[in-house]
C-alpha positions as CSV (number, residue, x, y, z in Angstrom):
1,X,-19.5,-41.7,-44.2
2,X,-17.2,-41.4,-46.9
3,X,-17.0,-43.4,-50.0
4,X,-13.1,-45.7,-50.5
5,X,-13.2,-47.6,-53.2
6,X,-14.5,-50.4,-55.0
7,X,-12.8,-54.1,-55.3
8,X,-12.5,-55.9,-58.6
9,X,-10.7,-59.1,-58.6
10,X,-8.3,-60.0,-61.1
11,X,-7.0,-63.4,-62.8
12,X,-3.7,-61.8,-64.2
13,X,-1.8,-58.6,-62.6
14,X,0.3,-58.0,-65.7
15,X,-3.1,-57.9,-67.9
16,X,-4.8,-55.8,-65.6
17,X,-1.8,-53.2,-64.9
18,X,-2.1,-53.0,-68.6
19,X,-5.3,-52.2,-68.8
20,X,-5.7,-50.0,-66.1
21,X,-3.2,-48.6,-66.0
22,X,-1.2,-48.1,-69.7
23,X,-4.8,-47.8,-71.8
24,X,-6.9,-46.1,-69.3
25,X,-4.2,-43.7,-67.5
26,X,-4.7,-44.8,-64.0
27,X,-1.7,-44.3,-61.6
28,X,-0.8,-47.8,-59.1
29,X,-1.1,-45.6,-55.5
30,X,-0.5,-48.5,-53.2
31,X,-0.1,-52.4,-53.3
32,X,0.0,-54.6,-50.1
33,X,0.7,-58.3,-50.4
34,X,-0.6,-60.6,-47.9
35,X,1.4,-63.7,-47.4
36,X,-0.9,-65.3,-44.8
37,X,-4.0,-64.6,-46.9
38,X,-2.3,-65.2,-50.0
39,X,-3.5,-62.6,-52.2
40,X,-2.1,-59.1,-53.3
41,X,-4.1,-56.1,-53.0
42,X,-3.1,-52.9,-56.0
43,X,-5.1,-49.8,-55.4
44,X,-5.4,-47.1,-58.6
45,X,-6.3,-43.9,-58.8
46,X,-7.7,-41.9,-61.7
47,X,-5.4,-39.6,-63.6
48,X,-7.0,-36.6,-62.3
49,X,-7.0,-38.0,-58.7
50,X,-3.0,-38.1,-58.3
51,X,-1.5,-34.7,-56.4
52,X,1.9,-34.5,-55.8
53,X,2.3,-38.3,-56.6
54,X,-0.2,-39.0,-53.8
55,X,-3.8,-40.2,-54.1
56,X,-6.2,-37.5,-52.8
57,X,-9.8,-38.2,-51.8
58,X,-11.2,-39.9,-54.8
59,X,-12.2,-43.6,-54.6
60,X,-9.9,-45.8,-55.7
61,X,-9.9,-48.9,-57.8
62,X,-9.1,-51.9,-55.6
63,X,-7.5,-54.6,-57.7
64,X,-7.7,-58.4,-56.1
65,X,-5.2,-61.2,-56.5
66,X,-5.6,-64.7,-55.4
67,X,-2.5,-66.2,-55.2
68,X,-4.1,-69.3,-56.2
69,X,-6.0,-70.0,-59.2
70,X,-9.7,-68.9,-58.6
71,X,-12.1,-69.1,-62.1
72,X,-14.9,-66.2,-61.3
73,X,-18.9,-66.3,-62.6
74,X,-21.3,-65.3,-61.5
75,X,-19.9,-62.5,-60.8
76,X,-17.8,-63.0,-58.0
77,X,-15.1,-61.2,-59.6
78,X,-16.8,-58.2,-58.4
79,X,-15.9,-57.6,-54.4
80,X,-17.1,-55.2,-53.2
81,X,-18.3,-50.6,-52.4
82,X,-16.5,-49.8,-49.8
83,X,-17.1,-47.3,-47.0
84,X,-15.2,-45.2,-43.8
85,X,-17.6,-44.4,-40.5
86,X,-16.9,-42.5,-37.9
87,X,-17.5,-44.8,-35.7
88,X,-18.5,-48.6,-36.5
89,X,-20.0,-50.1,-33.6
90,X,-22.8,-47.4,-33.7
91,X,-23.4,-47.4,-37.6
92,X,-23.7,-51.5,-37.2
93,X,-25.9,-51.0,-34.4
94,X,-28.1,-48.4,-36.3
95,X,-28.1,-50.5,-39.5
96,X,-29.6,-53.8,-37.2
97,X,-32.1,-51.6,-35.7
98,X,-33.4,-50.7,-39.4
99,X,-33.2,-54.5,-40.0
100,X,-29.6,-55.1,-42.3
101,X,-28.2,-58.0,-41.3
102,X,-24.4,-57.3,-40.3
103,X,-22.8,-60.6,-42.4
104,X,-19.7,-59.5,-40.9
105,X,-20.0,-57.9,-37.7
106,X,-16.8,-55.3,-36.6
107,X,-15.2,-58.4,-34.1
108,X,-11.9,-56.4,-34.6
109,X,-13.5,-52.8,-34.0
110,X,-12.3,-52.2,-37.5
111,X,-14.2,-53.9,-40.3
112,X,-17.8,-55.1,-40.9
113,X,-19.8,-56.6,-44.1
114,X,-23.0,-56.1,-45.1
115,X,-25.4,-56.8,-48.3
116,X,-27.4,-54.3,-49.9
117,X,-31.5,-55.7,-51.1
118,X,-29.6,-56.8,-54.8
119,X,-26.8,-58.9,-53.1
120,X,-24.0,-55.9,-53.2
121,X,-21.4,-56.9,-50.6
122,X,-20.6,-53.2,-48.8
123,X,-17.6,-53.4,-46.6
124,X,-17.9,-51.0,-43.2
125,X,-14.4,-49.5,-42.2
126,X,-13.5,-47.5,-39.2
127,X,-12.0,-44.4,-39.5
128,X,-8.8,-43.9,-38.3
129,X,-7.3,-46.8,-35.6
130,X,-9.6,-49.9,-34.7
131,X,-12.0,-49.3,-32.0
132,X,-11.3,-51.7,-28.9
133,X,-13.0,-55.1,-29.1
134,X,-16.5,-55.0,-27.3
135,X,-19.4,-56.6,-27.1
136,X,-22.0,-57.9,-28.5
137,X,-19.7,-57.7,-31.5
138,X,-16.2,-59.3,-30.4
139,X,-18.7,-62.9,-29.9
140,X,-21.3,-62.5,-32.9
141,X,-20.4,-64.9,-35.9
142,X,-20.9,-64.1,-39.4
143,X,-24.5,-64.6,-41.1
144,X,-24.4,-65.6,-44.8
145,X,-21.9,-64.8,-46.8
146,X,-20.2,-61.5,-47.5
């Protein structure tokens, strides 16, 4: 398992560019924006994480950006740790055997959610391409939140 990044989501890109990126020396690696969804995603990296203009194995800083207005408390601006597995159907099935409830089991072979014991969402990527859809996971619906 290796360690991605972490997801912070933001109320104004501007303001947090600034922040992270003028006053703390952090380097904008990547930014997606998703129409459908609505929201932009800006990943950073740390000054001493930038080779050759490229990111290099550090975590990142995942900043998120509703497109539409969102006011965060209780701490919801906080998203989420976020994790790559070799292989995700068998790390979900380990993780149920030892009782974690998958919130968000890997339907699409890429991506699952679960919760650590103080609430932490913890998103479960899969290394490399999507595995194909199978079951039990393709049919299982989400538990809770995540």
């Amino acid at each position: 398992m290796r360690y991605l990044h972490t997801m912070v989501r933001v109320t104004d890109v501007d303001a947090s560019l600034d922040f992270y990126c003028n006053k703390m020396g952090m380097t904008e690696v990547r930014r997606i924006d998703h129409e459908a969804g609505r929201f932009t995603l800006i990943f950073l990296a740390g000054s001493d994480d930038i080779e050759s203009g490229k990111a290099v194995s550090a975590p990142l800083l995942e900043l998120t950006y509703n497109w539409d207005p969102e006011e965060y408390d209780s701490g919801r601006n906080f998203g989420h740790l976020a994790y790559e597995v070799d292989n995700i159907y068998d790390f979900c099935a380990q993780l149920a055997e030892k009782g974690v409830i998958i919130n968000r089991p890997p339907r699409d072979g890429r991506m699952a959610f679960v919760r650590s014991p103080d609430n932490i969402s913890i998103e479960l990527l899969q290394k490399g391409e999507a595995l194909e859809k199978a079951e039990p996971w393709a049919s299982m619906p989400n538990t809770g939140e995540w």
